[in-house]
N, C-alpha and C positions, 0 to 999 in steps of 0.2 A: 638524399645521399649526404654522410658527414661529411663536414669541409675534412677532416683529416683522416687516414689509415696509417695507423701506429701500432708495430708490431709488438706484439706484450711477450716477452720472453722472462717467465719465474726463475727458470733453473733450480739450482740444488740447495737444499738445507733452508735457509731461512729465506731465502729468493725470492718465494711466494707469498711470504708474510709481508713482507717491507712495501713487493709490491700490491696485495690488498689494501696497506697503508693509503700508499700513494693514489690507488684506484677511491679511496673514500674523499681525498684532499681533489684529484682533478673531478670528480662527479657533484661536489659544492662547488668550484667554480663554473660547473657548463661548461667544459670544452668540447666543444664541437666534432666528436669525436668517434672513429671505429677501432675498437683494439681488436688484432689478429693474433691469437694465440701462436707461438712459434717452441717447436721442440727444439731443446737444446738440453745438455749436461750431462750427467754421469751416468742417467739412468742409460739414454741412448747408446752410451760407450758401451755401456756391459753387453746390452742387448743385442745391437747394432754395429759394435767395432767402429760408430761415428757420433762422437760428440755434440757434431752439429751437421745435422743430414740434410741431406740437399734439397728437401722438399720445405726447409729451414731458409735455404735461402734463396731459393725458390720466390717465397712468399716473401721474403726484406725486400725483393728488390720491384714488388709491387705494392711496396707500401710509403711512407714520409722518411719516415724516421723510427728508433727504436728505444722501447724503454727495459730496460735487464737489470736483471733482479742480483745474484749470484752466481758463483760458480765454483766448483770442488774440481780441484786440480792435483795427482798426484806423480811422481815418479813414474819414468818410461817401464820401470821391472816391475812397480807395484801395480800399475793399471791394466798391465798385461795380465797378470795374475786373477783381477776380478771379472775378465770379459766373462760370458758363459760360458759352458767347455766346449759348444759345438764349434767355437770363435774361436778357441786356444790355438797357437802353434800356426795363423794361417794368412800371419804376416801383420796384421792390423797395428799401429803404431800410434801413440794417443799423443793428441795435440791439443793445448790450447782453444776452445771454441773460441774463447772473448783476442785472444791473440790471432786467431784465423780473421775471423770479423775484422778486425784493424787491415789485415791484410788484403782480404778479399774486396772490399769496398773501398781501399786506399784511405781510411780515415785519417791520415796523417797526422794531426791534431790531437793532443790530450789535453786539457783543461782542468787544471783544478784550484778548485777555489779551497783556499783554507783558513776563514773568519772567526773572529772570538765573537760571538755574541753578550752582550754583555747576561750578566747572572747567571752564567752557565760555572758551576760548579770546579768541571774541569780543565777551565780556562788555564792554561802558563800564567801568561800575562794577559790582561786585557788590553784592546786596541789592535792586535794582531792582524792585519788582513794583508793577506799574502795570496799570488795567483801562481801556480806552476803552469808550463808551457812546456809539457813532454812532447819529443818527437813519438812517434806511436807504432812508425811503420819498418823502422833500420837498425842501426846499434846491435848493441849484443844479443837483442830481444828476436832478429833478423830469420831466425830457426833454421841456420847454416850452420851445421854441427854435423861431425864426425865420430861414431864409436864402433869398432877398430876404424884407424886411420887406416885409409884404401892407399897403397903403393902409391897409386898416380898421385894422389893429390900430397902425399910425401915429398914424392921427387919433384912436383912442381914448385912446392915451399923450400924445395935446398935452393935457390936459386939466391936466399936469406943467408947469409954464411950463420945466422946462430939457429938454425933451425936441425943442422944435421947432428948436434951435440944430442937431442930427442931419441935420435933414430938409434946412436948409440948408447944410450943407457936404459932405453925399453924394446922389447920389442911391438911392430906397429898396431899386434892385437891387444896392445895395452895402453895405447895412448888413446886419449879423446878429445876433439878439437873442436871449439867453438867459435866463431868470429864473429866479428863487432866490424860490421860495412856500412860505412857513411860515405854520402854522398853529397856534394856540395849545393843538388837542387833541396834534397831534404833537409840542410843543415840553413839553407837559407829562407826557405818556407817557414820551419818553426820558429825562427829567428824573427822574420817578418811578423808573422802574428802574435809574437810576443809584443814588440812594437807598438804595432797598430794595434791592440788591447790599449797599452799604455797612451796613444796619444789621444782614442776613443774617452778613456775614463779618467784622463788628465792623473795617471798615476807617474810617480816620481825617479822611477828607475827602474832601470831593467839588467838582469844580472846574470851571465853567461857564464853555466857553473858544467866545467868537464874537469882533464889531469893531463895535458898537455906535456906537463914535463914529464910522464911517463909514456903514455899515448899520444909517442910524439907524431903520430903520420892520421889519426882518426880526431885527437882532441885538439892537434892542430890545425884540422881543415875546418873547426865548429869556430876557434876562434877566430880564426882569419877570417872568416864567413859573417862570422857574429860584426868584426869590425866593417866589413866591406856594408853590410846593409845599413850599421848604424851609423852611416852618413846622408843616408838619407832621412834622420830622427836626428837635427842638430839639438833638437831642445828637449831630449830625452837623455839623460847621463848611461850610458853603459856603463859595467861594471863588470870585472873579468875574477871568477876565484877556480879556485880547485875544491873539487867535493870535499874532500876529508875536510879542509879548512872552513868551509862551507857549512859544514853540520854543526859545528864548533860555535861558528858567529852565530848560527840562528838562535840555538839556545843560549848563547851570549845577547845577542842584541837583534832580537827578533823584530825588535820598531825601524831598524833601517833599512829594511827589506822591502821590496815591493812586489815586482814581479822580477819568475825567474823563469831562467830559460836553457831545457838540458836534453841528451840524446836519450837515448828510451830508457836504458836501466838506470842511470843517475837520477831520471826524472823521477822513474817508479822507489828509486831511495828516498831523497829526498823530499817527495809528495807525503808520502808515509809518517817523516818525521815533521813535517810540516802540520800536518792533520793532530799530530800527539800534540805539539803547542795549544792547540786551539779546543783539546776534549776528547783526543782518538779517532778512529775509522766510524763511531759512531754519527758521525759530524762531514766526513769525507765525500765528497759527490766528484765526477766526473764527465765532461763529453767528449766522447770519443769521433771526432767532425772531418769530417773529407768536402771534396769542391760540390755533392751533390747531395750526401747523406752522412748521417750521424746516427751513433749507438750511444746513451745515456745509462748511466749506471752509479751506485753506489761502490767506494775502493774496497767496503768489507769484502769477508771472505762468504762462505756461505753458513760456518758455525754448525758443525752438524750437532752437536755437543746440545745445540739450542732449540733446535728444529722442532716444529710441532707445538715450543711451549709459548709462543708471542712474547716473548720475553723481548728480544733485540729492539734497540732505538733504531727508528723508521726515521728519522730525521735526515741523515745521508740520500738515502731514499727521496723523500720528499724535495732535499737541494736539489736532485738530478733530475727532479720533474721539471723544478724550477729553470733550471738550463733549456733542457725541451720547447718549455714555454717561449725561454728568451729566442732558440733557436728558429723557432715558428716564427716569429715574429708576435709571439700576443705576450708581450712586455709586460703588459701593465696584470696581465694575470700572474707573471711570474713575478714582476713585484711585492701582488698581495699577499702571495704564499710566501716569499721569505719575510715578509712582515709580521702575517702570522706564525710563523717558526720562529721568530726572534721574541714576537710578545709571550707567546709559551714558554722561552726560554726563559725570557727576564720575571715573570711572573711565579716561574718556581712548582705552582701547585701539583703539577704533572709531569715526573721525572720516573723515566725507566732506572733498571739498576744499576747504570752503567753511572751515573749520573747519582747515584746516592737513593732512590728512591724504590717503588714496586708496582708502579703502573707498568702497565703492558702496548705490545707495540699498537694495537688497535686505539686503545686509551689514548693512545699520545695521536695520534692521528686522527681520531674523535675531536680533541680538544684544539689540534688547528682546525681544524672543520669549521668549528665553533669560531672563531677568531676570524675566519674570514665572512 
């Protein structure tokens, strides 16, 4: 019996490519290993009216942990539109798989790491190493959302005196409501492990990025939160910005940055612009970590544009393996692999085109093979 069962979920578009990548880099180091194939994506939507069917998660939750590929996500009208027609009209409402997963398994935790390797082409600046600490599970990302605004929940919100100015200038089959629900255990959970990342990896600061002075009742319980835990980190600096201003300094002065720490869609901005410092989504890994399980993934999209041709940098890919690893505990396997991704880097000879070059995704994940 393999010490591990890890769900291997390809998904849409390039999904499957990244991960055959990543399947050639953990099969040279021997991980100890059983991958369970897991349906998920857009094929299942059309077919199925479910994204992610329950015989999907079924299987996650008799297994470690999960490695994911991609995924195509599009508009409530447009996905409705592609189900088959035996599905049309019969309520089916399309969600998020990779956002279900956050939910369904509590991963609370988003991680992203976002490194300049050195000789990497499409570095900003070199030296850049930045971590984001998204919360994963609340925020705007929460999928509390209204379209028509239902009476009740109208009349509930006038209790707001600027809420009923809505009711008179639309009516409620025209309004649509989304909300952004934070809570002070989740706002201090990510808070915490931003932390405790920093005083683990002896990193210099941690930076607590919301809009307070707009979001004065959700961005003020992140910061007060943010302060209240970072007294327990006297020899960690906090640091307090607002996102706009935020996006500003990084590509202003991206070396004073360390780690940062945000509610889910500031994270999911910011992570984003974070990754473009350092080379783009080509470059981007994430893990997705709760108290019992975790989902790893690359932050691309799935590229349908791309699909089929191996074209895409597997590298994203390959860091998320590298997470897994660390997450397992087998470190020093997840060391050799971002070692060998870094000497690929620095050595130049095999660069996808993202990257200036026309090796392909299997090539490039040949050549860390080779490297470890």
């Amino acid at each position: 019996m393999a010490k591990y069962r890890i769900a291997w979920l390809p998904g849409d578009g390039v999904g499957s490519e990244v991960m055959e990548a990543a399947k050639i880099a953990l099969d040279t180091l021997k991980l100890d290993a059983e991958y369970i194939h897991g349906d998920i994506g857009w094929e299942f939507w059309m077919n199925e009216g479910d994204p992610l069917p329950q015989r999907t998660i079924k299987m996650l939750k008799e297994t470690d942990c999960a490695l994911f590929g991609a995924i195509t996500s599009k508009p409530k009208d447009e996905a409705a539109r592609e189900l088959k027609p035996e599905l049309q009209d019969k309520g089916y409402v399309y969600f998020s798989p990779i956002v279900r997963l956050r939910q369904e398994f509590d991963l609370h935790t988003n991680m992203r790491p976002c490194k300049a390797y050195p000789g990497n082409p499409l570095n900003y600046k070199d030296g850049i190493d930045l971590v984001v600490f998204r919360e994963n599970t609340e925020g705007m990302y929460g999928g509390v959302e209204f379209f028509p605004l239902p009476q009740s929940v109208f009349d509930a919100l006038c209790v707001h005196p600027k809420m009923k100015k809505f009711g008179d200038k639309s009516p409620l089959s025209e309004i649509a409501l989304s909300t952004r629900i934070m809570t002070k255990k989740g706002c201090a959970s990510i808070v915490r492990q931003a932390f405790e990342f920093a005083k683990k990896f002896n990193r210099r600061n941690v930076t607590v990025v919301d809009k307070p002075n707009v979001l004065r009742e959700t961005g003020g319980l992140m910061i007060r939160t943010a302060r209240e835990v970072a007294k327990d980190y006297p020899n960690i600096p906090l640091w307090e910005t607002n996102i706009d201003a935020q996006c500003m300094w990084l590509v202003k002065n991206p070396h004073d940055y360390d780690v940062l720490v945000c509610e889910n869609m500031f994270g999911d901005i910011i992570s984003d612009l974070c990754a473009q410092l350092v080379g783009g989504l080509g470059f981007a890994s994430a893990g997705n970590i709760g108290d019992e399980y975790a989902v790893f993934e690359p932050t691309h999209g799935s590229a349908p544009k791309y699909a089929s041709q191996y074209k895409v940098n597997p590298i994203a890919m390959l860091l998320a393996a590298k997470l897994m690893l660390d997450w397992l505990g087998e470190v020093d396997m997840g060391t050799r692999l971002e070692n060998a991704v870094a000497k690929v880097i620095e050595e130049g000879k095999v660069r996808t085109y993202d990257m200036g070059g026309s090796s392909k995704t299997l090539e490039m994940a040949e050549e860390v093979a080779r490297k470890l």
